[in-house]
N, C-alpha and C positions, 0 to 999 in steps of 0.2 A: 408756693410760688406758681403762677399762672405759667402753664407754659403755651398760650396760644403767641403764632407768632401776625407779626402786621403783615397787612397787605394780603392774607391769606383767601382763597377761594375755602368757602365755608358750607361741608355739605351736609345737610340736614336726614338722620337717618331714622328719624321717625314715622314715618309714611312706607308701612310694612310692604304695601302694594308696587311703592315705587321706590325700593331700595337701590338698586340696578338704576333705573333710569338717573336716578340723583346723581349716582358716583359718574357715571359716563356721560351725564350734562357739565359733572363738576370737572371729570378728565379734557372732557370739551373748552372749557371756559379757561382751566390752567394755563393747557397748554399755548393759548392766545394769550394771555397774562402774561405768563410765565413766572407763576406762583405759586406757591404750596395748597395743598388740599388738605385743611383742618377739618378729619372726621367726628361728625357731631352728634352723641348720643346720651339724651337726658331719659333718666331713671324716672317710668312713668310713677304718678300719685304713690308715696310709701301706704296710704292712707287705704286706697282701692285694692292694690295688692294684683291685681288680676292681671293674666298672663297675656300679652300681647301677642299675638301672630304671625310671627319672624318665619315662617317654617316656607324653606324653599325660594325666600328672598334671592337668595345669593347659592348658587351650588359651587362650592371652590373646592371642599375637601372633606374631611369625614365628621368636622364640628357641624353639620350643618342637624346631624342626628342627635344632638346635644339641644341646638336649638329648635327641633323637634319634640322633645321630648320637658322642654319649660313649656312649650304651645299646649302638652296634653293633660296640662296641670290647668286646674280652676284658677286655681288662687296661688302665689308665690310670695316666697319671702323674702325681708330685706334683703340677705343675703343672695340668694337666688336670683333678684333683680337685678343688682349689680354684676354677678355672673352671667347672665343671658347680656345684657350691654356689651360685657369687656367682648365674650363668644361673637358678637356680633362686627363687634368693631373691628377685631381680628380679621374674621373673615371681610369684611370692605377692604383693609388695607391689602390683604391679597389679591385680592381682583384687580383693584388698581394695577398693584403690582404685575401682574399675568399680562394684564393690557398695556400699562406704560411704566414698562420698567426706568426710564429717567426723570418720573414725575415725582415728587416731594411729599410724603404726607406725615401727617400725625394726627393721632388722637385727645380729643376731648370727652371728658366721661364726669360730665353734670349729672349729680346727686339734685335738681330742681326743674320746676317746669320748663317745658318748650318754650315759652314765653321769656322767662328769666334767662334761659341759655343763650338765645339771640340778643338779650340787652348786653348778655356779656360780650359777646361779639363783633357789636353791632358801629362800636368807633374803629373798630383797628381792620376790620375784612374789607376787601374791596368787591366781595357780591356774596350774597348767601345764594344758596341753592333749596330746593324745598318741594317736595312729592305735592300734588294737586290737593290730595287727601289726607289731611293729617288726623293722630287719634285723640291728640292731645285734649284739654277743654275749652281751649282757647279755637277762633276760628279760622279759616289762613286769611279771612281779611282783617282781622284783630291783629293778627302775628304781622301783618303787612304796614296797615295802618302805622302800630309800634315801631317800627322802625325807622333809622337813620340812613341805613344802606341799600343799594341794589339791590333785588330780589328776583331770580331767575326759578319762576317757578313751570315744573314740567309734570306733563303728563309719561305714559309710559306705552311702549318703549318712548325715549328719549333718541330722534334723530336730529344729527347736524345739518341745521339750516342753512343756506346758501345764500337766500334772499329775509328780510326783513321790512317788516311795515311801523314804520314810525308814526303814530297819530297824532298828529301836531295841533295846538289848538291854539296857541300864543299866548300861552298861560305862565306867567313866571318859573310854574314849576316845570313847562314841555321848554321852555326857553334854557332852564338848568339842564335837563335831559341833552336837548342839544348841544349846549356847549361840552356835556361828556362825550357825545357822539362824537364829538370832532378830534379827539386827544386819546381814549380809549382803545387798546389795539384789538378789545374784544372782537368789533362789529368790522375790522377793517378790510376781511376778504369777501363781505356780504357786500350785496346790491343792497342800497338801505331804500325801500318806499315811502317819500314823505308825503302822508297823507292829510287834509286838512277835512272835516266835516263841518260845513260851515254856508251860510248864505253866501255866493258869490258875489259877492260886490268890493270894490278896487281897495276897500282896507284888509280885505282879508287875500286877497289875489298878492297885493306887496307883502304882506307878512312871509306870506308861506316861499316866494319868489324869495327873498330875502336869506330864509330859513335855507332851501334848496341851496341858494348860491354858497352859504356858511359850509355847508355837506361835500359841495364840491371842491372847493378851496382848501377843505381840507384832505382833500385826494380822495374823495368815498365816490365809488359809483351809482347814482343815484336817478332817481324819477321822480316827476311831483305829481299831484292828482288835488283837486280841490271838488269835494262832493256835498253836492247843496241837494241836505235831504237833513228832517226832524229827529230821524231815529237814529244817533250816532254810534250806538252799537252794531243795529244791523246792519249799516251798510259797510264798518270794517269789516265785519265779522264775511257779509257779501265780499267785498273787493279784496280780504284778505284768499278767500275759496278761490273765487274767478282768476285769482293772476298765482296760484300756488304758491305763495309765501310760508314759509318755513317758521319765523317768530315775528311774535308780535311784542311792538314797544310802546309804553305811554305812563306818563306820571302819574303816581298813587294818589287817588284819593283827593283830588288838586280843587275839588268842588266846594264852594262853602255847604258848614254841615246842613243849613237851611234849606239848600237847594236839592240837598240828598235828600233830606225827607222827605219833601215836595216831593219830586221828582223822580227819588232815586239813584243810588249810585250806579255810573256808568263802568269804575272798576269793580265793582260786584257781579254787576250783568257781562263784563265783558269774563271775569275771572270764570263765571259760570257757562259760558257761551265758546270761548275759544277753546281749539285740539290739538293745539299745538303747543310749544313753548314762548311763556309767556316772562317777560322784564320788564319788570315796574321799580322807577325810578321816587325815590320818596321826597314827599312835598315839598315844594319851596317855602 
């Protein structure tokens, strides 16, 4: 019997580097929810066997020398594997604990890829969370790509943003972004920046005006900017620096694949490009 619950904030603790940053983005994200934090840890390849790098993730108590000591191991076994997991998860639900003692969690302990653990999660969560670098074989714009839900992916340490840049494009899928922006309590004590990269001319001037007005109607405090310039990474990735924005927002993957290969994907360049905490909303 599954016991993932709905509507859960989903933190991914795969990402040895960013163990820590995940829970305290996912404590972050709860407590605006006001959700439970489903901790999530899949049993790397039975196949490879080889000892992941958990050591020093998380310092809460004296398993941490437990999980030290599967690190100084080449190769581990079934059994072993699932032991370093449960060791791990334990210690997450501590920390949480220590930091916010009224926040809700539980454990998930997927015996399958990182890949398959997110399908499982991926109708009932209302965001995943996920370290910048994962070990898995899959890649985090594969992992992104797949999915159905939110993806709040963060680098490390993980700080709470204040301000937010939304790159709006008026694309079905930034159209769906926005209408979660409006109803969402995640983003509601951010300043949201709707940004538009685009040739200035009066159908993209009304789009974004339009957008703006939707942000503030819905009580968000807000700014608009329209930037007419070819390179739409650079110049978030510029305007998100210059005005110190905290996270950046924009729909996955929203390009036809045509235009990606030409071209390139703008959510890869920007996945690769931004240092801060990054919400990518999945395609329309």
């Amino acid at each position: 019997m599954s016991n993932l619950k709905p509507d859960s904030v989903i933190a991914c603790l795969d990402c040895p580097n960013h163990v820590q940053a995940v829970l305290d983005a996912s404590m972050w994200a709860s407590t605006r929810l006001q959700a439970p934090i489903g901790l999530l840890h899949s049993v790397p390849s039975l196949q490879q066997k080889a000892a992941v790098d958990y050591s020093g993730c998380l310092n809460v108590d004296d398993e941490n020398i437990l999980l030290d000591q599967f690190t100084a191991q080449e190769h581990l076994s079934n059994s072993e594997l699932k032991a370093q997991g449960k060791l791990l998860l334990h210690q997450a639900s501590t920390y949480c604990e220590q930091q916010h003692q009224k926040l809700k969690t539980y454990t998930l302990h997927r015996h399958e890829s990182l890949s398959d653990s997110i399908d499982y999660v991926d109708d009932k969560a209302q965001l995943i969370v996920i370290g910048h670098h994962v070990t898995c074989k899959s890649t985090l714009s594969q992992l992104i790509r797949l999915s159905h839900c939110p993806i709040l992916v963060t680098h490390a340490p993980f700080l709470p943003p204040t301000t937010a840049l939304f790159a709006f494009d008026n694309s079905p899928t930034s159209h769906k972004l926005l209408n979660w922006l409006c109803k969402t309590p995640l983003i509601r004590a951010l300043t949201i920046h709707i940004v538009m990269v685009a040739k200035e001319n009066s159908e993209n001037c009304d789009a974004l005006r339009e957008a703006y007005a939707r942000l503030k109607q819905a009580g968000i405090k807000c700014k608009k900017a329209l930037l007419d310039c070819r390179d739409v990474t650079a110049a978030l990735n510029y305007y998100q620096s210059k005005n110190d924005i905290g996270l950046l927002m924009t729909g996955a993957f929203g390009q036809p694949r045509l235009l990606e290969l030409l071209k390139g994907s703008e959510t890869k360049k920007l996945l690769g490009s931004t240092k801060t905490p990054y919400l990518l909303f999945p395609k329309a």
